[in-house]
C-alpha positions as protocol buffer text, in pm:
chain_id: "A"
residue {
  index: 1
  type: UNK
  ca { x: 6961 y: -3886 z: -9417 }
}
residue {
  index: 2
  type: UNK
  ca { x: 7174 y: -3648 z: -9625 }
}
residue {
  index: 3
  type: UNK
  ca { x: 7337 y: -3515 z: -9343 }
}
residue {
  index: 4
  type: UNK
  ca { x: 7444 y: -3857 z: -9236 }
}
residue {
  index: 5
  type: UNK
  ca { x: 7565 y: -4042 z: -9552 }
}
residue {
  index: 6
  type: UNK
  ca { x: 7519 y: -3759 z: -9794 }
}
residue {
  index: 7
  type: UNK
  ca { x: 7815 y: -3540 z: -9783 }
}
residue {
  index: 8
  type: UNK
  ca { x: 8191 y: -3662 z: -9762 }
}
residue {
  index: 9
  type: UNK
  ca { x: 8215 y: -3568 z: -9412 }
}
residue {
  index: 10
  type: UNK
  ca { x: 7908 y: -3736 z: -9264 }
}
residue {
  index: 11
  type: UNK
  ca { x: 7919 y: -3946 z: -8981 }
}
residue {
  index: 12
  type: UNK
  ca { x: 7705 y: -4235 z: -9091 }
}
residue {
  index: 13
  type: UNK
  ca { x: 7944 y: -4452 z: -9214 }
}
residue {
  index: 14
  type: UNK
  ca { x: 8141 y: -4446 z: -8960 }
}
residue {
  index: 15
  type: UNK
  ca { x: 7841 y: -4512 z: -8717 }
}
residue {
  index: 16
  type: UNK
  ca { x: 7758 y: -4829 z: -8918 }
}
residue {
  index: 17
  type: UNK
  ca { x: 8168 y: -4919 z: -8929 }
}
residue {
  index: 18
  type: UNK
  ca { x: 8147 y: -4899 z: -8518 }
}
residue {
  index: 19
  type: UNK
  ca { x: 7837 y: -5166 z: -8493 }
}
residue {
  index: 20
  type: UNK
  ca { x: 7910 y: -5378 z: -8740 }
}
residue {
  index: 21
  type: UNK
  ca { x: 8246 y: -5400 z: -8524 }
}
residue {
  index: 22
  type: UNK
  ca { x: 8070 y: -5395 z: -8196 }
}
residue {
  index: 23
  type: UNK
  ca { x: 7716 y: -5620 z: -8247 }
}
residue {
  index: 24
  type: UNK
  ca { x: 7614 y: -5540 z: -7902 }
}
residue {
  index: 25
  type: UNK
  ca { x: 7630 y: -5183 z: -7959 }
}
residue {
  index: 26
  type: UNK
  ca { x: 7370 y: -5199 z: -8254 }
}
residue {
  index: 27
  type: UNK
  ca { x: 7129 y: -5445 z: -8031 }
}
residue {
  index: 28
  type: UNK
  ca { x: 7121 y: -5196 z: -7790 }
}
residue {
  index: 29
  type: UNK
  ca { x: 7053 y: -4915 z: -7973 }
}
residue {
  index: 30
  type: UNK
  ca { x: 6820 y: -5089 z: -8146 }
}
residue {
  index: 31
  type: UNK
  ca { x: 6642 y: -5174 z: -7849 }
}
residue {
  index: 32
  type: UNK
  ca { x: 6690 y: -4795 z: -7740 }
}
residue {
  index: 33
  type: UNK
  ca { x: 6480 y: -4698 z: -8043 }
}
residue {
  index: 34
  type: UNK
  ca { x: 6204 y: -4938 z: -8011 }
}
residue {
  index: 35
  type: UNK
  ca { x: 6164 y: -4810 z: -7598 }
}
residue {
  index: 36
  type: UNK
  ca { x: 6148 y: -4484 z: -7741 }
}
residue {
  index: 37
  type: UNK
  ca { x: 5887 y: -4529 z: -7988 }
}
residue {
  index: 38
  type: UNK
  ca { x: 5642 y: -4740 z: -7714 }
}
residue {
  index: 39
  type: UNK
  ca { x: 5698 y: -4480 z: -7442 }
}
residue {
  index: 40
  type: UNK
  ca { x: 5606 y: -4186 z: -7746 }
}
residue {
  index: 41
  type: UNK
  ca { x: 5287 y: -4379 z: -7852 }
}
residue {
  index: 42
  type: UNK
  ca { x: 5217 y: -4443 z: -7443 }
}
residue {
  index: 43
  type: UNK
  ca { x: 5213 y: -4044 z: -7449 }
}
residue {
  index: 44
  type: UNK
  ca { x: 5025 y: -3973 z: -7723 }
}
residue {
  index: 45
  type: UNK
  ca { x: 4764 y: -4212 z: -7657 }
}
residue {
  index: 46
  type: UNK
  ca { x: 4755 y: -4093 z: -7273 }
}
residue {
  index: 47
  type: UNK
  ca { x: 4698 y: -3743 z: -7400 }
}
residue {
  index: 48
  type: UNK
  ca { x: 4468 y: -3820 z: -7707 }
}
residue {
  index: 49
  type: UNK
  ca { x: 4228 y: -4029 z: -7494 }
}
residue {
  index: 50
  type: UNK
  ca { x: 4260 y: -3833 z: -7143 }
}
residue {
  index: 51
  type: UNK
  ca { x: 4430 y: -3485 z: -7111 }
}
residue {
  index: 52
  type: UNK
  ca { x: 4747 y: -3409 z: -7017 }
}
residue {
  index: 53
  type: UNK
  ca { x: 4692 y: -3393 z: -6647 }
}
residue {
  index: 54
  type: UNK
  ca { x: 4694 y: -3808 z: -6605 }
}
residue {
  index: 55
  type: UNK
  ca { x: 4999 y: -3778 z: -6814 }
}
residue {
  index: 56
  type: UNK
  ca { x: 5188 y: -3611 z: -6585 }
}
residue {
  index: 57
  type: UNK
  ca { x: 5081 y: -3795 z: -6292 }
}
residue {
  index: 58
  type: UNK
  ca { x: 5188 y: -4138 z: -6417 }
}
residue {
  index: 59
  type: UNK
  ca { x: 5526 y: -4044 z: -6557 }
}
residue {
  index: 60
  type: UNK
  ca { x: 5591 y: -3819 z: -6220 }
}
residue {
  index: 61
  type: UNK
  ca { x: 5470 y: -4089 z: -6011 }
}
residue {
  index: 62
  type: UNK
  ca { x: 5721 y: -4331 z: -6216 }
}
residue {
  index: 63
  type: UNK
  ca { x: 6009 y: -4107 z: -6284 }
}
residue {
  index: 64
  type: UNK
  ca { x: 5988 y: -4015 z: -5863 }
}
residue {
  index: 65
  type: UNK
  ca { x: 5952 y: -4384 z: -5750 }
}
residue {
  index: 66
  type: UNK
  ca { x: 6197 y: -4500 z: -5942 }
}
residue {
  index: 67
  type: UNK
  ca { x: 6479 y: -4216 z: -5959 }
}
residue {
  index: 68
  type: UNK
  ca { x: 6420 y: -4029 z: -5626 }
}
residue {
  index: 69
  type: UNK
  ca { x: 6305 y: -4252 z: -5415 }
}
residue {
  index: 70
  type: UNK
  ca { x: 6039 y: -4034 z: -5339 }
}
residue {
  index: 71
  type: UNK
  ca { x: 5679 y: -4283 z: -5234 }
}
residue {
  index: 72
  type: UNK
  ca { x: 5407 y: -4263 z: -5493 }
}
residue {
  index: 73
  type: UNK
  ca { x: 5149 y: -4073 z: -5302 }
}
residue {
  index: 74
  type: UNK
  ca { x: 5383 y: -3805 z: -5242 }
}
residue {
  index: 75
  type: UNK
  ca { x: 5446 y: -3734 z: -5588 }
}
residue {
  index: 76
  type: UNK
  ca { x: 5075 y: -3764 z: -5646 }
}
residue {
  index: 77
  type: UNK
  ca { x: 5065 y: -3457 z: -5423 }
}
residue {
  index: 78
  type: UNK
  ca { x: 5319 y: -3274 z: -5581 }
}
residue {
  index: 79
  type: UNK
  ca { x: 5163 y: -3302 z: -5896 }
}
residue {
  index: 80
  type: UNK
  ca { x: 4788 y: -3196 z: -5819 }
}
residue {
  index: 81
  type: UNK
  ca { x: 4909 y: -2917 z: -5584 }
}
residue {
  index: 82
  type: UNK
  ca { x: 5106 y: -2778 z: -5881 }
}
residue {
  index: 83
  type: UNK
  ca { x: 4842 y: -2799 z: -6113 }
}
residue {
  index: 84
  type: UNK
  ca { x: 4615 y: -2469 z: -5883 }
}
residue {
  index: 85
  type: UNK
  ca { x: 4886 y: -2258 z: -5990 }
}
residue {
  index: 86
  type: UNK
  ca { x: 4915 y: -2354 z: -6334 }
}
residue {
  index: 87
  type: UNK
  ca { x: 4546 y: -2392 z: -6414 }
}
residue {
  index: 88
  type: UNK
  ca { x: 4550 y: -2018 z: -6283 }
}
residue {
  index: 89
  type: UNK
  ca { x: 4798 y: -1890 z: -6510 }
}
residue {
  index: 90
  type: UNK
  ca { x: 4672 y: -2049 z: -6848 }
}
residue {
  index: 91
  type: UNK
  ca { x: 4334 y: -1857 z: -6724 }
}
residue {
  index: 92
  type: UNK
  ca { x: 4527 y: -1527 z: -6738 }
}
């Protein structure tokens, strides 16, 4: 907070100038923040209750279906076949 409306050349101001010019702008980032904040409590409560392993199937299996293109079962496989390796090197 001090660094954005604390000292005279903080940025703050001017960030609250630009949406209260542009509406829009603040809806979105608004709704920017609250995605963030359900996708961080999605994480936390897929690690807390499970381990990370499911974790990084779901958001592989999202992130590759809907980025890459890539079908779901494939990046299924990708993610268990890396996990050998991995599992091998955290023994070490």
């Amino acid at each position: 907070m001090i660094y954005m409306f604390g000292w005279p050349w903080a940025n703050g101001y001017k960030a609250i100038e630009f949406c209260k010019r542009h509406p829009e702008a603040a809806y979105d980032i608004l709704f920017y923040c609250f995605c963030s904040a359900g996708g961080q409590n999605f994480i936390s409560l897929t690690i807390s209750r499970f381990c990370s392993l499911p974790n990084t199937t779901i958001t592989s299996i999202v992130v590759s279906s809907l980025l890459s293109g890539i079908p779901p079962l494939g990046s299924v496989i990708m993610v268990f076949s890396s996990q050998g390796p991995v599992q091998q090197i955290a023994a070490v």
